[in-house]
C-alpha positions in Angstrom: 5.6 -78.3 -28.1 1.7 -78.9 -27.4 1.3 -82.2 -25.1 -1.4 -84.1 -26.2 -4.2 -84.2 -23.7 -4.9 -87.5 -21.9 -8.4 -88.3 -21.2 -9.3 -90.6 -18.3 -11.7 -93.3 -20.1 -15.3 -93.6 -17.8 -16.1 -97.0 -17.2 -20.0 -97.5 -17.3 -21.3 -98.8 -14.2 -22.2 -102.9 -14.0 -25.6 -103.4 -13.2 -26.2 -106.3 -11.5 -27.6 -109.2 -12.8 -30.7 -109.5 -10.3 -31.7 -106.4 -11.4 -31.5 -106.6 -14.7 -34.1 -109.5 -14.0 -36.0 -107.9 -11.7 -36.6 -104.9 -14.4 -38.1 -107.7 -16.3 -40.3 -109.1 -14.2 -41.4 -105.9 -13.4 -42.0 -105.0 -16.9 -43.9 -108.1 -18.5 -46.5 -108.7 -14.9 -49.3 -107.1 -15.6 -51.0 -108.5 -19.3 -54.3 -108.1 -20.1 -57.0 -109.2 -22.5 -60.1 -107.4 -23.8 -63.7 -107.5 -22.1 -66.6 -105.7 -24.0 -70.1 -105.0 -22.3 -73.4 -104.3 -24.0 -74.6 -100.6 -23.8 -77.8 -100.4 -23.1 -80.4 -98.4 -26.0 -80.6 -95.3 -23.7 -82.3 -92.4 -24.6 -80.0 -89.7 -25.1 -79.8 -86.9 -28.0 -76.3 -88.4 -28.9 -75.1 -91.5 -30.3 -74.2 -94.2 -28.2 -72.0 -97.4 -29.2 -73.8 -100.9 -28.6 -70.5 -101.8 -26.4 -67.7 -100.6 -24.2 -64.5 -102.2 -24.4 -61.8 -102.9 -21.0 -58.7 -104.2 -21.0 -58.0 -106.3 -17.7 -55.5 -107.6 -16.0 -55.0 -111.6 -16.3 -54.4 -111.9 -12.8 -58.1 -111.6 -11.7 -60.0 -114.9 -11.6 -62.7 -115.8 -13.5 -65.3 -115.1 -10.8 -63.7 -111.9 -10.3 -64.0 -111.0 -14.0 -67.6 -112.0 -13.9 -68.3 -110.0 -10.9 -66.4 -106.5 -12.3 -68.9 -107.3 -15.4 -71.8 -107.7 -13.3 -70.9 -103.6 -11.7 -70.2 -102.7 -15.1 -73.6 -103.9 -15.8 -75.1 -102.6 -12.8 -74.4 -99.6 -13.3 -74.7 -98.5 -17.2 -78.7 -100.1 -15.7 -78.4 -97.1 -13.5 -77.7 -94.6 -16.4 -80.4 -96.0 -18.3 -82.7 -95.5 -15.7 -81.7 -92.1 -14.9 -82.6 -91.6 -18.8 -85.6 -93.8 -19.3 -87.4 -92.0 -16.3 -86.8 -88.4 -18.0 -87.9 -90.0 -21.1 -90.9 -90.9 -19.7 -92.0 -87.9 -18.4 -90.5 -87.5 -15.3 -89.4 -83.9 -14.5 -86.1 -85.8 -12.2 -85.0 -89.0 -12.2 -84.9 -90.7 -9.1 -81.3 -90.8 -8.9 -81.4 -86.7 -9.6 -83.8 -86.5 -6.3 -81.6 -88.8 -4.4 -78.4 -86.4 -4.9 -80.5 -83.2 -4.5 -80.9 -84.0 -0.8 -77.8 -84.4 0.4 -75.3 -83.5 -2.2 -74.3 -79.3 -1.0 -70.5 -79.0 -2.0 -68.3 -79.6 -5.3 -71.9 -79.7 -7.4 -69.5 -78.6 -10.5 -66.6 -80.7 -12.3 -63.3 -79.3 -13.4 -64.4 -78.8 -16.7 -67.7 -77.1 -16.2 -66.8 -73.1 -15.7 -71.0 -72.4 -14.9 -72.3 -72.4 -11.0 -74.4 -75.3 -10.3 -77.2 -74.3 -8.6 -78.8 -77.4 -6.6 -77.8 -81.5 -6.7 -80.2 -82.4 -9.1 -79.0 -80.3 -11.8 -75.7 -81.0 -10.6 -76.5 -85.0 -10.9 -77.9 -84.3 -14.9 -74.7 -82.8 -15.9 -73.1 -86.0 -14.2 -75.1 -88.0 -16.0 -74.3 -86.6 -19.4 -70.5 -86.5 -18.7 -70.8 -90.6 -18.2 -73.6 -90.7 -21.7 -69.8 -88.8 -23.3 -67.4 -91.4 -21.9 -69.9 -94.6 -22.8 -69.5 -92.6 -26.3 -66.2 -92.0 -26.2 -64.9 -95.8 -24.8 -67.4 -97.5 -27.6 -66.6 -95.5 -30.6 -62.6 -95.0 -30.0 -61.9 -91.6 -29.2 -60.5 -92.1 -25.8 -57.6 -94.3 -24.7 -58.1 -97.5 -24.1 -59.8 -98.4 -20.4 -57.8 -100.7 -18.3 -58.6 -102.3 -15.3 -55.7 -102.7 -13.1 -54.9 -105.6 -10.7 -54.0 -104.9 -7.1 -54.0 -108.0 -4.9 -54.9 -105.7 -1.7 -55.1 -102.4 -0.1 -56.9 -100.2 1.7 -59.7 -99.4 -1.1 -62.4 -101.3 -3.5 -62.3 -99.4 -6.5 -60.7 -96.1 -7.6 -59.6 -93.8 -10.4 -56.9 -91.5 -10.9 -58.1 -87.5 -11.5 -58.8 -86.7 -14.8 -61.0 -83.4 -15.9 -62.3 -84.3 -19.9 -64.7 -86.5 -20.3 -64.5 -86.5 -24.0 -60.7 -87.7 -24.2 -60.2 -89.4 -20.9 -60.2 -93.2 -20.8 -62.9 -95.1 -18.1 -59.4 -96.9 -16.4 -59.8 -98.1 -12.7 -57.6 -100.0 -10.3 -59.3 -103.2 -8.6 -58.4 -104.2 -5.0 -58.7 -107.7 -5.8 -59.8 -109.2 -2.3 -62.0 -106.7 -1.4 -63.7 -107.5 -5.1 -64.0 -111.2 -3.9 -65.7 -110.4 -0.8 -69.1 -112.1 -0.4 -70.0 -110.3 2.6 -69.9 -106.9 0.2 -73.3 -106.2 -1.8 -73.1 -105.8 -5.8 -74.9 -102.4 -5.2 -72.3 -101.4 -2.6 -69.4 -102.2 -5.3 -71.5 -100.5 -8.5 -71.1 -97.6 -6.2 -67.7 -97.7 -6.0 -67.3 -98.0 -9.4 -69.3 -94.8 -10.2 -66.8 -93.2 -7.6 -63.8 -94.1 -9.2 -65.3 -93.1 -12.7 -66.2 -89.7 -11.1 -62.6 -89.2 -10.8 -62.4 -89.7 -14.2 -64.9 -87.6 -15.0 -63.7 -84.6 -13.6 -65.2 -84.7 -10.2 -63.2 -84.0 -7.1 -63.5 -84.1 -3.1 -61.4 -83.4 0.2 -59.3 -86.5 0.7 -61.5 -88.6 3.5 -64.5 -86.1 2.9 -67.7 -87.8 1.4 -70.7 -86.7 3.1 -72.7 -83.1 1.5 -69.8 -83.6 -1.1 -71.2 -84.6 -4.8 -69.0 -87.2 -5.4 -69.4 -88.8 -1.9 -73.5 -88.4 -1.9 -73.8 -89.5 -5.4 -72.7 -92.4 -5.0 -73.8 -93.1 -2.0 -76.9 -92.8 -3.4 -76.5 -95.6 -6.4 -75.5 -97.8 -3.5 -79.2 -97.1 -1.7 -80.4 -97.7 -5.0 -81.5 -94.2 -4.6 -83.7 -94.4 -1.6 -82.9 -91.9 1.2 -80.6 -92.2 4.0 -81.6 -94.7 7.3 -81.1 -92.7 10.6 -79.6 -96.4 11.9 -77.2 -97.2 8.8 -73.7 -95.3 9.6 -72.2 -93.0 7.1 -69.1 -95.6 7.4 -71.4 -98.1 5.8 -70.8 -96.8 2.8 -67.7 -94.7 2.3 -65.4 -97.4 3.4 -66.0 -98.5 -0.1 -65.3 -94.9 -2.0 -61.8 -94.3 -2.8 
């Protein structure tokens, strides 16, 4: 005679109420709404969308807001420039001789397989990575760009690693109170912004390590508005606003 076999029946664990509620809180904090900035008519030998769209976070104020479009702004006016200057017959822009003098190391992205011989050809490959993620943000071929609320920390502005700047999305992460800072200069944040979209670009450097580093002097270089270095302004100056 074969016994029937008896199964124990597995009682699914309770999950407590609190958090059940915290999960939902959790889950419905961050909404955003959609920001679009005008592109300016650069000339590039691509085509360029008249705007970029962001999604950001609710949470930032409306001075905040207005400030992250004034970077925005701030620095698109940079690229421009960079293009305009060529344009005009300039054989580097001034933001190409800027990076030339102090950028040594990490001249290359991820994507970019070819040895980059000095920073100013270095900074023109750079400059037409961001002409292809302006391209790719305005007409829809990347993700969406978000811009992420963090109410403090121990950075301005930064972007997670990507490495294609044809696909990758122009997202960042905002430290909100450093953002609201008055005693922080607009040029000093613009450069913290084309950090954090360096990242996104494809551009790397050793954690902590800005200085001869591409991504470090480039920037540092936007926030100079592209003048060279001052033998009395500390190197801390500006990388406590990168990364």
């Amino acid at each position: 005679m074969i016994r029937p076999v008896r199964t124990r029946k597995i009682r699914k664990p309770v999950v407590p109420l609190t958090n059940l509620r915290s999960k939902k809180v959790e889950a419905t904090a961050a909404r955003y709404r959609k920001i679009t900035i005008n592109v300016p008519d650069a000339p590039v030998s691509v085509a360029i969308p008249e705007t970029i769209s962001f999604y950001i976070d609710t949470r930032f104020t409306t001075s905040q807001v207005n400030r992250l479009r004034t970077i925005i702004v701030t620095l698109l006016g940079f690229w421009n420039g960079h293009f305009t200057e060529l344009n005009d017959g300039a054989q580097r822009s001034r933001y190409q001789n800027c990076v030339n003098q102090y950028a040594r190391f990490n001249l290359s992205p991820v994507w970019l397989d070819e040895k980059i011989a000095n920073g100013a050809a270095a900074a023109a490959v750079q400059m037409d990575g961001l002409t292809t993620m302006i391209a790719a943000n305005g007409f829809g071929r990347a993700p969406k760009a978000y811009i992420k609320y963090q109410k403090s920390g121990n950075f301005t502005i930064k972007g997670v690693n990507a490495s294609n700047p044809e696909l990758n999305s122009l997202s960042i992460t905002v430290n909100a109170s450093a953002l609201s800072l008055t005693s922080v200069s607009t040029a000093f944040l613009t450069g913290s912004l084309h950090h954090a979209w360096l990242h996104r670009e494809g551009y790397r450097h050793p954690a902590g390590k800005f200085t001869s580093y591409f991504a470090g002097e480039s920037s540092m270089c936007l926030m100079r508005g592209n003048s060279d270095k001052s033998p009395g302004t500390p190197v801390s100056a500006y990388t406590d606003w990168l990364d």
